[in-house]
C-alpha positions as CSV (number, residue, x, y, z in Angstrom):
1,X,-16.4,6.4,-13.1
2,X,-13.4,4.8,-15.5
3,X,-10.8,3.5,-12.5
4,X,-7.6,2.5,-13.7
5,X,-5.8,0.5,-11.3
6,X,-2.2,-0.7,-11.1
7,X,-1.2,-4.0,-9.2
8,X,-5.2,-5.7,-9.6
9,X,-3.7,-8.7,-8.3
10,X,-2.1,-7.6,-5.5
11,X,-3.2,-7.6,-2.0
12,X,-4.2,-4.0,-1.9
13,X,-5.2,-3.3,-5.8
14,X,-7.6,-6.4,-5.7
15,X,-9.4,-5.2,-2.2
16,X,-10.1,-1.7,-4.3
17,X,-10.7,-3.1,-7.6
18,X,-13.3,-5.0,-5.7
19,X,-15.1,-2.7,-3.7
20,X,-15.0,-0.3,-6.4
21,X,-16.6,-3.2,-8.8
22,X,-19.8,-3.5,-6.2
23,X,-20.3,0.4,-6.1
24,X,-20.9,0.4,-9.9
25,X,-17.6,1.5,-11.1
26,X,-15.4,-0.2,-14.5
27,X,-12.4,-0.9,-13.5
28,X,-9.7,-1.6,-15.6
29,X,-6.5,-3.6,-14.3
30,X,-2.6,-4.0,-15.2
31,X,-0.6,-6.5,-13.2
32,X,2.8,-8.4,-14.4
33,X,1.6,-11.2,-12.2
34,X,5.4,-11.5,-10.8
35,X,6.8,-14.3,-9.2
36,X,8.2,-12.5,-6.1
37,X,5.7,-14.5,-4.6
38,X,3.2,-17.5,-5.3
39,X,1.5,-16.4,-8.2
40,X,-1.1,-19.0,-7.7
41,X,-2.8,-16.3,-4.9
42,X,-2.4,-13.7,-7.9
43,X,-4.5,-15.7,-9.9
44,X,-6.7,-16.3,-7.4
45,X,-7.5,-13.2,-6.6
46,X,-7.8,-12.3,-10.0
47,X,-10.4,-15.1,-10.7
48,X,-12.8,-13.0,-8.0
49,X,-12.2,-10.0,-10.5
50,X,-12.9,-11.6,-13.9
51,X,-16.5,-12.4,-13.7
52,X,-17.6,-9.0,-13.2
53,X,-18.6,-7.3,-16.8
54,X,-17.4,-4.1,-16.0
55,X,-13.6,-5.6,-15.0
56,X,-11.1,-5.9,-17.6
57,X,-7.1,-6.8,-17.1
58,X,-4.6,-6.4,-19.0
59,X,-1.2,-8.4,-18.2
60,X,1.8,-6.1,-18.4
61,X,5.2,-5.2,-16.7
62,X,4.7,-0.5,-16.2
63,X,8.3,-1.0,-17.6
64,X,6.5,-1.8,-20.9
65,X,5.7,2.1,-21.6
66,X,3.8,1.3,-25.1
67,X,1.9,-1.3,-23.6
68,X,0.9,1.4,-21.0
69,X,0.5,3.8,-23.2
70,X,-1.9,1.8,-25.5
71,X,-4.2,0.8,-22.5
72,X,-4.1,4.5,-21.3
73,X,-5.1,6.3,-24.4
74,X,-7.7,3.7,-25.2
75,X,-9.3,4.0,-21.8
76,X,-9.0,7.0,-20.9
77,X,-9.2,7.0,-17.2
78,X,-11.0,9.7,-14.8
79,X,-9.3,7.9,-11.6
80,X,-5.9,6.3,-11.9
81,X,-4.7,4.4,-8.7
82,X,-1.0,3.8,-8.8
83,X,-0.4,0.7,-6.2
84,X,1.9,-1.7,-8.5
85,X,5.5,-1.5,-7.0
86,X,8.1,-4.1,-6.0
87,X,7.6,-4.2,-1.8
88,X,9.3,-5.7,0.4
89,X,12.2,-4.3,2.7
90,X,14.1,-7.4,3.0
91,X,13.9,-8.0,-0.9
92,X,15.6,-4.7,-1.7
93,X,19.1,-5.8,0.4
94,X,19.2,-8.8,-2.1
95,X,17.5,-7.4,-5.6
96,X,17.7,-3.9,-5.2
97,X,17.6,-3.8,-9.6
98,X,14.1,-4.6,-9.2
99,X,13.1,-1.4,-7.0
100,X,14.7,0.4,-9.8
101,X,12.8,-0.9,-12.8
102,X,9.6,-1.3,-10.7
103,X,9.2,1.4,-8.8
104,X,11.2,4.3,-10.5
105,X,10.8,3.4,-14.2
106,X,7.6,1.8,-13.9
107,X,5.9,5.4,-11.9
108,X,7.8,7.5,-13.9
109,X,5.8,5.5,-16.8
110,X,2.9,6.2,-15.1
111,X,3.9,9.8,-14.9
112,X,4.5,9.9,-18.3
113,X,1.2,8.5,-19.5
114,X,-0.7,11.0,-17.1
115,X,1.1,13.9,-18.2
116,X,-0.6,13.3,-21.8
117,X,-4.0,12.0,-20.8
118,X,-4.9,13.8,-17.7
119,X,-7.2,12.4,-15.5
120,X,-9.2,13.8,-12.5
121,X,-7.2,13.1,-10.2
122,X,-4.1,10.2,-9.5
123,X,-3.6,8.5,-6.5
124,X,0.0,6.7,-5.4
125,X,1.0,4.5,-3.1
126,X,4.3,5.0,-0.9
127,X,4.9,3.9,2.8
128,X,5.7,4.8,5.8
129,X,9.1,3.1,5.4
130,X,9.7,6.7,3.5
131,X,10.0,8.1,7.3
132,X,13.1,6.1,7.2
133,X,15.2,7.1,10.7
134,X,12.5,9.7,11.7
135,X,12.1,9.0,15.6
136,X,9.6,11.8,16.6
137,X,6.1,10.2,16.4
138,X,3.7,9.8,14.9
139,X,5.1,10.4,11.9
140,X,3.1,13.8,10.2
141,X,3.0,14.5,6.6
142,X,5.4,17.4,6.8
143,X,7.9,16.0,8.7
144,X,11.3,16.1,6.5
145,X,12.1,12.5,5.7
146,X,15.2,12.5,4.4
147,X,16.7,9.4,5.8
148,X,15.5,6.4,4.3
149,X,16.8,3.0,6.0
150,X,16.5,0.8,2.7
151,X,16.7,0.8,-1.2
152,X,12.5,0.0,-0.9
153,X,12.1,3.3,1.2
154,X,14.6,5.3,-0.8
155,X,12.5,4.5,-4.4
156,X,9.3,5.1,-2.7
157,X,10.2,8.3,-1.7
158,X,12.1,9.4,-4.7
159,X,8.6,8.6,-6.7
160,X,7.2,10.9,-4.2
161,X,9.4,13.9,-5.3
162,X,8.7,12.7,-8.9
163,X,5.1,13.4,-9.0
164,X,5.4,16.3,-7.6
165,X,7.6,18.0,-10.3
166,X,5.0,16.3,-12.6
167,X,2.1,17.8,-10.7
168,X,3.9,21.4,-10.5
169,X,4.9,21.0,-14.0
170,X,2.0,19.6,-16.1
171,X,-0.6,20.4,-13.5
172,X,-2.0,16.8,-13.0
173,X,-3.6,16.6,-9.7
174,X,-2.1,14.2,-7.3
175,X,-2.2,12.4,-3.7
176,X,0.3,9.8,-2.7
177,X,-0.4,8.0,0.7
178,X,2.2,6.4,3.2
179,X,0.5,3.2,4.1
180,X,1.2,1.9,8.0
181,X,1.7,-2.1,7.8
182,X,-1.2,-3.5,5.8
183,X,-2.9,-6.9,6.8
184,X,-6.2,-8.8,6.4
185,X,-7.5,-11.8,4.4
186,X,-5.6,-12.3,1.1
187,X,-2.4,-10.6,2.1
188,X,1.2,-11.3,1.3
189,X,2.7,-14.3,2.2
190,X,6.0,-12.3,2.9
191,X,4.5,-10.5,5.6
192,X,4.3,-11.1,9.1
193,X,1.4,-12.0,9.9
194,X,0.8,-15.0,7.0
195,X,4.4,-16.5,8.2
196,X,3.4,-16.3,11.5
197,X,0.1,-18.1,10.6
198,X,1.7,-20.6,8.4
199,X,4.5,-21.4,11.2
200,X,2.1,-21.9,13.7
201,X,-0.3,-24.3,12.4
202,X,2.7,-26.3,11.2
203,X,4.0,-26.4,14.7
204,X,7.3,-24.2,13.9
205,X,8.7,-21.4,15.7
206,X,8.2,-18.2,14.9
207,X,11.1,-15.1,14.3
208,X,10.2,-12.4,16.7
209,X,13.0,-9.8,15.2
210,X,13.8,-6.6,17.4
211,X,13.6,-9.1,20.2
212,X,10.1,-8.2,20.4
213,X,10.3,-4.8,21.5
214,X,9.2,-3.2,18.1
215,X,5.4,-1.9,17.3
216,X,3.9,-1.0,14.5
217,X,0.8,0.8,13.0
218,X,-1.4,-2.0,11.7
219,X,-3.7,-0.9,9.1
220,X,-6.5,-3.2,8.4
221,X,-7.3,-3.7,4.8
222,X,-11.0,-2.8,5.2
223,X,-9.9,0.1,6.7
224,X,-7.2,1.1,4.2
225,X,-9.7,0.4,1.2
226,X,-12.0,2.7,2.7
227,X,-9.7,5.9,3.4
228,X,-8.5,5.0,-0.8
229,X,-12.2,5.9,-2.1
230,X,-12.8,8.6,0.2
231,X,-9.6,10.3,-0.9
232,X,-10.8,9.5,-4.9
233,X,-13.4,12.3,-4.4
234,X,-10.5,14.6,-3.0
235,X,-8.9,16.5,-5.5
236,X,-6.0,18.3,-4.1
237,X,-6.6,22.3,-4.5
238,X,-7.1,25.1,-2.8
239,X,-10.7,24.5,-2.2
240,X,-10.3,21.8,0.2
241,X,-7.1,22.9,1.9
242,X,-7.4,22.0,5.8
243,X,-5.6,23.2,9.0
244,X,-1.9,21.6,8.9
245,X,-2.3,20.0,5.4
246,X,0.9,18.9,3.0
247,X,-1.1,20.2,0.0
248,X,2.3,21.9,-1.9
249,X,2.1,25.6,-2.8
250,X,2.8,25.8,-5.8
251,X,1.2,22.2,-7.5
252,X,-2.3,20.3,-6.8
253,X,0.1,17.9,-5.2
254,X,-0.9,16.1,-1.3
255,X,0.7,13.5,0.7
256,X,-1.4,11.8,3.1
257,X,-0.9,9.1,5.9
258,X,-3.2,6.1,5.6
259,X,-2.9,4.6,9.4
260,X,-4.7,5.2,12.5
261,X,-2.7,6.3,15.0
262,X,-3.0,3.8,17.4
263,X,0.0,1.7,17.6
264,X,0.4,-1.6,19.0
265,X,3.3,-3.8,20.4
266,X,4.5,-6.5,18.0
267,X,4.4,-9.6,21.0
268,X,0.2,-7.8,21.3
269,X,0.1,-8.6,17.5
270,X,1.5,-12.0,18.4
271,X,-0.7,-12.7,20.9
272,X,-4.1,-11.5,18.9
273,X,-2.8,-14.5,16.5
274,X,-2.3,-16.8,19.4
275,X,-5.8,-16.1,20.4
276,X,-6.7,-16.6,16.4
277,X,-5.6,-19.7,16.0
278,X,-5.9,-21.4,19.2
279,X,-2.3,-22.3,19.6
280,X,1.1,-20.9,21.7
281,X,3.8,-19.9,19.2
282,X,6.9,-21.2,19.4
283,X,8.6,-17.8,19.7
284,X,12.6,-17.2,18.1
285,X,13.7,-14.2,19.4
286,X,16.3,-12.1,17.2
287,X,18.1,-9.2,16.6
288,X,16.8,-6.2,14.5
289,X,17.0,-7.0,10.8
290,X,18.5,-4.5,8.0
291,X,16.9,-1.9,6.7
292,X,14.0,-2.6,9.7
293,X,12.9,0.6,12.3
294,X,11.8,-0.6,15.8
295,X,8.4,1.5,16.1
296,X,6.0,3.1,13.3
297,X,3.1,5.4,14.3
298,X,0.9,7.5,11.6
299,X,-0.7,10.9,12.4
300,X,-4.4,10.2,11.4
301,X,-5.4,13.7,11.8
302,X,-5.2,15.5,8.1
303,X,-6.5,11.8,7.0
304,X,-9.9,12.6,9.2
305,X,-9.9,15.9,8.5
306,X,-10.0,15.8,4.4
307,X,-12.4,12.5,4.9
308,X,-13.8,12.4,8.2
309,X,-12.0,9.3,8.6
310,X,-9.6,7.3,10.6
311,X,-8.3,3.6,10.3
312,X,-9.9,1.7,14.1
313,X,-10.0,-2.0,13.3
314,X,-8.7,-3.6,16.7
315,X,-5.8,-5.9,15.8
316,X,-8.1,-8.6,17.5
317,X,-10.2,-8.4,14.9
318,X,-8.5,-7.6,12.1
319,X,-6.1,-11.1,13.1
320,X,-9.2,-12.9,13.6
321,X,-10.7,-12.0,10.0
322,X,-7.2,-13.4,8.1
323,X,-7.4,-16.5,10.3
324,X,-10.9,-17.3,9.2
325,X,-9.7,-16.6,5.4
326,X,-6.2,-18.3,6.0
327,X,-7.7,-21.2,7.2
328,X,-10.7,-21.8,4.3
329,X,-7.8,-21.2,1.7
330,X,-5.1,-23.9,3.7
């Protein structure tokens, strides 16, 4: 299959382009290789792509529409997988301008260029940050989430409701997944886990926010990666349409949760690093930050029930896989 992929050197979009690479598939890649973080890591990643013959990339901002466009039209993609986005909750509070160029005009860019050249099927990633001040849990895919706690959750949800008028209105079939706190080996260096890591081994404390009462849904990369390509082969229609499922009535149009249900206390996550790494943390207890919820939790079921799949990584394991990477790249 022709796989376009958004964000190739990314954390997420480089774990699919890869996989996708060694089950035979050509891949082509955009990335803007920003500077929101190192872009040495970008680059590295990348450099595990480029060797492959069936790999191309193509370094571009989505906000460039004919630069998009051109790619688009002369590739032709069966599979599109949207995952480029500016993340970060913190980030939004001091740049939101970059939420709005990345994530609304660069989707609706996407939008645009899928609308012309449909392919089999698009796939989008939000968050589970879109459940904003939900508090009944785990969060299911038809829970109203209307209540975003940040300018992150708010464009990620918007681009939701966006492809689905274009889904309804041009008939391009489409699944967006809420992804539930994504870690592993070659991850973000904003995220918890890396700073944690990074802290540690230089013998600095750590800032437990919530005062450590909050937990999360930790999706292992391996896991998320897996539940991506399994949904590929899912084309949102009637044909597939499962007990409680978010497919819209009136557009080939899904949203799906990509977490597994099995939430775990943040001072657990802590300690699985402790464990990692050999070392105590020197632990900073704060307040809640901004924009932050104290607990996440995904229902898994319409996930297992349109793949057969669910997200079960231990955290123990998953930690223990990031340490062994963290440490051979530091």
């Amino acid at each position: 299959m022709r796989y376009l992929i958004t964000g190739t050197a990314g954390f997420i979009g480089f774990h699919l382009a890869r996989r996708l690479l060694d089950a035979g598939h050509a891949v082509t890649g955009i990335d803007n290789f920003s500077d929101y973080y190192d872009v040495g890591l970008k680059e590295a990643r990348n450099a595990l792509l480029e060797p492959y013959d069936a790999f191309s990339i193509h370094r571009l901002a989505l906000e460039d529409k004919a630069g998009l466009d051109a790619v688009w039209n002369a590739l032709q993609p069966e599979i599109v997988v949207h995952l480029a986005a500016q993340a970060g909750v913190r980030y939004s509070i001091t740049h939101p301008d970059s939420y709005v160029s990345s994530n609304l005009v660069g989707t609706f860019n996407v939008l645009e260029a899928a609308r012309r050249c449909k392919p089999q099927h698009l796939l989008v990633a939000s968050t589970s940050s879109a459940y904003g001040a939900n508090t009944k849990m785990p969060f299911r895919e038809n829970d109203r989430a209307v209540h975003p706690m940040s300018l992150y959750a708010a464009t990620k949800g918007a681009t939701e409701l966006m492809g689905h008028s274009y889904a309804h209105l041009y008939g391009v079939p489409m699944t967006f997944f809420r992804f539930f706190t994504v870690y592993g080996p070659w991850g973000r260096p904003d995220m918890a886990l890396f700073k944690f890591a990074e802290a540690m081994l230089a013998g600095q404390p750590i800032d437990i926010f919530g005062q450590g009462q909050m937990s999360r849904d930790f999706t292992f990369i391996d896991d998320l990666i897996e539940a991506i390509v399994r949904l590929a082969d899912v084309v949102p229609g009637e044909a597939n349409r499962v007990a409680d499922d978010s497919l819209s009535p009136v557009a080939p149009y899904r949203l799906v949760n990509i977490g597994g249900g099995a939430p775990v206390a943040l001072m657990d996550y802590v300690g699985a690093l402790e464990k990692a790494l050999g070392r105590t943390a020197i632990k900073n207890f704060l307040p809640m930050q901004a924009g932050d919820v104290p607990h996440t939790s995904a229902s898994a079921e319409l996930l297992e029930r349109l793949t057969g799949y669910r997200p079960s990584t231990p955290v123990e394991a998953g930690v223990s896989a990031f340490v062994d990477w963290y440490r051979g790249q530091h």
